[in-house]
C-alpha positions in Angstrom: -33.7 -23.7 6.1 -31.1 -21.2 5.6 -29.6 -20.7 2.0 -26.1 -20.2 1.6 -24.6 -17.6 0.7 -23.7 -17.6 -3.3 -19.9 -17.1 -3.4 -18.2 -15.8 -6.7 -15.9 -17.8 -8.7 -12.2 -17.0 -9.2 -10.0 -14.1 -7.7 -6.7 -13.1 -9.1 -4.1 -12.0 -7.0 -1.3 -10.7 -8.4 2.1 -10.6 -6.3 2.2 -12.4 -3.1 4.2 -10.6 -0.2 2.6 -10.1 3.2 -0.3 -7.9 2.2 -1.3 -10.0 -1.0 -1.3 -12.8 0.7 -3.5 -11.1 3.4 -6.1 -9.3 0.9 -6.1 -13.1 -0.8 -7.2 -14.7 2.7 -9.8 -12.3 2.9 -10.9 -12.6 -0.5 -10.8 -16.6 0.5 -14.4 -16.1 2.1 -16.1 -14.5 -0.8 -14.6 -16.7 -3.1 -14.5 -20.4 -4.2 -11.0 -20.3 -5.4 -7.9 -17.6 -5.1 -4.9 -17.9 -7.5 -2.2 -16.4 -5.6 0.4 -15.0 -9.3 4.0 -15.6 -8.0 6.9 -15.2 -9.3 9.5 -16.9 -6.7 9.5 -20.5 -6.3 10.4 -20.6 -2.6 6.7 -18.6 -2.2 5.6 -20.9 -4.5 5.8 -23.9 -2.7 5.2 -22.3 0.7 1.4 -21.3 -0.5 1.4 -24.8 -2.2 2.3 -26.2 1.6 -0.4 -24.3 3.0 1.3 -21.0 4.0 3.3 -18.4 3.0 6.2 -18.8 5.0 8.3 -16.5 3.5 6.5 -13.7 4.9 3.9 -14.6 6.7 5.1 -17.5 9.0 3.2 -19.4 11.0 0.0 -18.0 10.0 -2.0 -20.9 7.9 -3.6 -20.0 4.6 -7.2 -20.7 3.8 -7.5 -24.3 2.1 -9.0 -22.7 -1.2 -5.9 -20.4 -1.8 -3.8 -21.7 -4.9 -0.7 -20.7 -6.0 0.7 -19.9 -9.9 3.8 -19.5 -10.9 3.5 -19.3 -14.5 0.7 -17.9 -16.6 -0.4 -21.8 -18.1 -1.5 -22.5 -14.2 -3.9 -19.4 -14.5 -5.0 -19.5 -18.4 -7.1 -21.0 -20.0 -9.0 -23.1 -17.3 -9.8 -20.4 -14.9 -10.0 -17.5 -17.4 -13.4 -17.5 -18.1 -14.4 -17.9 -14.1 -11.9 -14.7 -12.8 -14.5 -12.0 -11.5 -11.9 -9.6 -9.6 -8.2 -9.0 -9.8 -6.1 -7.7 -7.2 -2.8 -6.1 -8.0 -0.5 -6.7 -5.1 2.7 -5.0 -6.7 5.2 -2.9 -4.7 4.3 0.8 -6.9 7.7 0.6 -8.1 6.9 -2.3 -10.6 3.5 -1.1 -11.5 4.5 0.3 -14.9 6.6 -2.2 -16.1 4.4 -5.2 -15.2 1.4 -4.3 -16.7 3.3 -3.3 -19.6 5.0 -6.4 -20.1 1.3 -8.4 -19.4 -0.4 -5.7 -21.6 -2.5 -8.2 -23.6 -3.6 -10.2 -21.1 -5.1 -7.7 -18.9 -6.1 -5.8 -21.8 -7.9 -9.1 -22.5 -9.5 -9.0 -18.8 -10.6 -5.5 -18.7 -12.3 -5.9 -22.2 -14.6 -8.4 -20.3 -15.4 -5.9 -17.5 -13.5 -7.3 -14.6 -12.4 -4.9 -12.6 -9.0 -4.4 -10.8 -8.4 -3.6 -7.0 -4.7 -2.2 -6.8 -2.8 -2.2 -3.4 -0.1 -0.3 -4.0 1.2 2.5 -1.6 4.0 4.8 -3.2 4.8 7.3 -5.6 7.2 6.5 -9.0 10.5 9.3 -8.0 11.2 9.4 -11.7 7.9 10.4 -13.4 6.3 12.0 -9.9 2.9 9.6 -10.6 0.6 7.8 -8.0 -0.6 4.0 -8.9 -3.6 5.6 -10.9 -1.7 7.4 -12.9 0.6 4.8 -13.9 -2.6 2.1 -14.3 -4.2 4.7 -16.1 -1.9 5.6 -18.4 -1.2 2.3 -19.8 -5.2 1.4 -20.2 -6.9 4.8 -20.8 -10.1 3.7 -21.6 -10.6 1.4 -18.8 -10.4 4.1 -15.8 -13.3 3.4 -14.1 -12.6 -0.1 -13.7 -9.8 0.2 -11.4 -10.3 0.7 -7.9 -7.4 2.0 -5.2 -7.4 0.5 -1.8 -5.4 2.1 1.1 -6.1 2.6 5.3 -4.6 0.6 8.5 -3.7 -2.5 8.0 -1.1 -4.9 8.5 -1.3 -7.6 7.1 -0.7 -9.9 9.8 -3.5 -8.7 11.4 -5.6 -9.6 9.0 -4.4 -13.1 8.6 -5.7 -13.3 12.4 -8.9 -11.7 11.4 -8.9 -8.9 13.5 -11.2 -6.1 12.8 -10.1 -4.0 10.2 -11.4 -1.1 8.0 -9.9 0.6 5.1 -11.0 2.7 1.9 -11.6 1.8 -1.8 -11.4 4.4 -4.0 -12.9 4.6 -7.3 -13.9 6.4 -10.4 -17.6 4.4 -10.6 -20.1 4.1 -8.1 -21.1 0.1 -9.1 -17.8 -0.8 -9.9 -17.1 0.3 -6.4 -20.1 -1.3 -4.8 -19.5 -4.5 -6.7 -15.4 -4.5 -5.3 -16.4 -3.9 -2.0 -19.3 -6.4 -1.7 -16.5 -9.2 -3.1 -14.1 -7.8 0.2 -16.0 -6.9 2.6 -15.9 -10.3 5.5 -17.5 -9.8 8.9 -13.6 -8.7 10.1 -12.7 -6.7 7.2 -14.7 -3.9 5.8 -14.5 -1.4 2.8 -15.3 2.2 3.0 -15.8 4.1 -0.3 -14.4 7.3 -1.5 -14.4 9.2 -5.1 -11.0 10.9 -3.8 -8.7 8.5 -5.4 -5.6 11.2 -5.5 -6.6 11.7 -1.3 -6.6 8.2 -0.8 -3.4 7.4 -2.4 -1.7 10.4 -1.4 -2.5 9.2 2.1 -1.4 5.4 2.2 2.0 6.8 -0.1 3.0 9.5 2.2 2.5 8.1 5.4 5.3 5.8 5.2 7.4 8.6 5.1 5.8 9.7 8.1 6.5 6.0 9.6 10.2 6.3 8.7 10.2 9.5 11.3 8.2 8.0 13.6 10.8 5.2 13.7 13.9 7.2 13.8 12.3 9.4 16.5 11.6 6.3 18.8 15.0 4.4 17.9 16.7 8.2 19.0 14.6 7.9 22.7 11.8 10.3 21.7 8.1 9.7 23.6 5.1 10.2 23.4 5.1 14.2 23.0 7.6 14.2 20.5 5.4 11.2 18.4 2.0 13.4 18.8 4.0 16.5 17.2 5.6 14.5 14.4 2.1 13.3 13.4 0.0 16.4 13.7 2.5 18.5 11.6 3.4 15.6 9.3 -0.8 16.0 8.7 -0.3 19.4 8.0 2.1 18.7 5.5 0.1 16.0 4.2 -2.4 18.6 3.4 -0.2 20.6 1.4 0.7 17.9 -0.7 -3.0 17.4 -1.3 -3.7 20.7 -2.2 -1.3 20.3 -5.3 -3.5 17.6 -6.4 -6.7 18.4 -5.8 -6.7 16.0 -3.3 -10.3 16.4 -0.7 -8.5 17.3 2.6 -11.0 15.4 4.8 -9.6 12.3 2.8 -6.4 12.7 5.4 -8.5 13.1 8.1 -10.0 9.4 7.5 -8.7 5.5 7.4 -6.3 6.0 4.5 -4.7 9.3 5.9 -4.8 9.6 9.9 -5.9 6.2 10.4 -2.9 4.3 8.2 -0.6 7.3 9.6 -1.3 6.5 13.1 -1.1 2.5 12.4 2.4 2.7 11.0 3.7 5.5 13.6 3.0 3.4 16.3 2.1 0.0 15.6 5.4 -2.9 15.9 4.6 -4.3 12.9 5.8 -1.4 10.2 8.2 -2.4 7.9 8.6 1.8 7.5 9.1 2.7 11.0 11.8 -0.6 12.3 13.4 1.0 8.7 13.2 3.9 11.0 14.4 2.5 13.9 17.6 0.8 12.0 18.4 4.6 10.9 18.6 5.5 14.5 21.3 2.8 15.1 23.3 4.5 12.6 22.9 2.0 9.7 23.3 3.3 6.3 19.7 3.4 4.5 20.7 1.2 1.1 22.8 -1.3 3.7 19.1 -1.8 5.0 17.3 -1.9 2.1 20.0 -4.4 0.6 20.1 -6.6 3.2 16.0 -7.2 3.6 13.3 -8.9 0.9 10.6 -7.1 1.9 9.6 -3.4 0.3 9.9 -0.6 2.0 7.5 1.8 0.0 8.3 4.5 1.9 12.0 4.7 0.9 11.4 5.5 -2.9 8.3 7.7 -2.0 10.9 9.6 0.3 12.9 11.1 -2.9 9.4 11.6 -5.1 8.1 13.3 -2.2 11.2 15.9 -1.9 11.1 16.4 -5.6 7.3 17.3 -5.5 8.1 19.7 -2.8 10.4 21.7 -4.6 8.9 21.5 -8.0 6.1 22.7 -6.4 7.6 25.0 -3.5 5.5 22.9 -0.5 6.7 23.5 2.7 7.3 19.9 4.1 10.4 19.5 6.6 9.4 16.5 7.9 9.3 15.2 4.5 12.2 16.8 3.6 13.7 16.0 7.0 13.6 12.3 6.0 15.3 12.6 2.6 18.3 14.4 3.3 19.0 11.2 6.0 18.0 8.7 3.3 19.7 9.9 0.6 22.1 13.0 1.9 23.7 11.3 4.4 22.4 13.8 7.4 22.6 12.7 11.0 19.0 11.9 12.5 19.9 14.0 15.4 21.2 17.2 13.3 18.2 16.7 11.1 15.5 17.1 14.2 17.7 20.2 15.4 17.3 22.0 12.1 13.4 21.5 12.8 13.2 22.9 15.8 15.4 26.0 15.2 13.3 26.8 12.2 11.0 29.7 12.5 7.9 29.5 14.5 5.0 30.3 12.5 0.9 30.3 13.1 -0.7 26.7 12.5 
């Protein structure tokens, strides 16, 4: 007779957009209860109902998914049973949350739970990636967070199609313990020591996404696509090299693979940003007018101040700031590029 498989107890999920809610539904299968932390009560009652309709229509949630909208649903009852938390936060709202929640995660890390974060961006006023920020706030806890980045929508995942991404860590069981609480026989975990790589990689490329969107909503193909992706690699690099980044990391799932995914793929939030930038609408009318995060809007700015505090060459990058926040013309922008000076690869 076959055994079953022992399943651990309680996952945390903290923040509950598209991706949470994805990362939760895979967690579903390696755990016997998800708490799904929310702070809107329209998402609230749609994970309640059975699905988070708010972004994620249509697409049923597993049965033992829970949601919490307040602390009192989480603590005390499950507290003792939570065995991995996942933080689900746009980057912007990294800082400030677990600074506000110090205590109580504090409280969890003291126990030797370990945290997965998903966040893809860089802060534009302090310059620092999600590790930074997590690591800042709890500096004696570092190897118990994990980073996890590569190509994935989310909706994808809700479909269980196959898909592989990287965790990146600071411990080698920490990381072997995350990944053997994620990895389903759809969704698998790669690991990597290159934390600054990976993050690099999964914040940058929505920049890249952006361009890829404004190139297609201009009536740019397939050449034009293949060029902004190798050199936007290329610039990738350079960014790496400033922090010590491995530069195979951006040749992997969480660099080329996530770039590739978001520059092509329909279901980018980055690239239709892109595309509505083509159409001549004014970047913060978009971001206004929308509930979803676009990461790579905010990582835009950091990215251009990096570059010149740092004297990176990066028009691309650059490229895509000046129409997000200097009011350039997508057209005039692309012209500038190609009259620059030819130079070897």
């Amino acid at each position: 007779m076959n055994q079953s498989v022992k399943k651990n107890k309680i996952a945390l999920v903290i923040g509950a957009g598209a991706f949470g809610t994805s990362i939760a539904q895979v967690l579903a299968s390696n755990f016997e209860k998800v708490i799904l932390k929310v702070r809107s009560e329209d998402i609230y009652l749609a994970i309640k109902s059975g699905e988070n309709s708010v972004y994620l229509p249509g697409l049923k949630i597993a049965s033992n998914i829970d949601a919490a909208l307040s602390w009192d649903e989480v603590e005390p009852r499950n507290e003792c049973d939570i065995e991995l938390i996942v933080s689900a936060l746009p980057s912007g709202g990294v800082s400030e949350y677990f600074k506000d929640n110090y205590d109580r995660f504090l409280g969890y890390l003291v126990k030797g739970i370990p945290i997965l974060s998903l966040s893809k961006g860089i802060d534009p006023e302090t310059l620092e990636l999600s590790d930074d920020l997590l690591y800042d706030t709890y500096p004696h806890f570092k190897d118990q967070f994990c980073f996890l980045s590569g190509p994935s929508f989310a909706h994808e995942i809700m479909q269980e199609q196959i898909t592989l991404v990287t965790i990146a860590g600071r411990s080698k069981l920490v990381l072997e313990n995350v990944i053997s609480m994620v990895n389903t026989p759809y969704f698998k975990a790669l690991a990597s020591y290159d934390v600054k790589g990976v993050l690099l990689g999964g914040a940058l490329k929505n920049i890249l996404a952006i361009a890829g969107g404004v190139i297609e909503g201009l009536g740019y193909n397939h050449n034009t696509r293949a060029a902004m992706i190798t050199r936007g690699i290329a610039e990738m690099l350079r960014f790496g090299t400033v922090y010590n980044a491995r530069p195979e990391t951006f040749y992997g799932l969480s660099g080329m693979g996530d770039l590739i995914l978001t520059t092509t793929g329909d279901l980018s939030r980055n690239k239709t940003f892109g595309l509505e930038l083509a159409r001549g609408r004014k970047a913060i009318d978009i971001i206004q007018s929308q509930r979803s995060i676009v990461e790579g809007y905010k990582t835009a700015k950091a990215a251009h101040f990096i570059s010149e505090r740092f004297d990176i060459r990066a028009s691309i990058f650059n490229g895509v700031y000046d129409v997000l926040y200097e009011n350039h013309s997508p057209r005039e922008v692309i012209s500038r590029i190609m009259k620059s000076h030819s130079r070897f690869e």
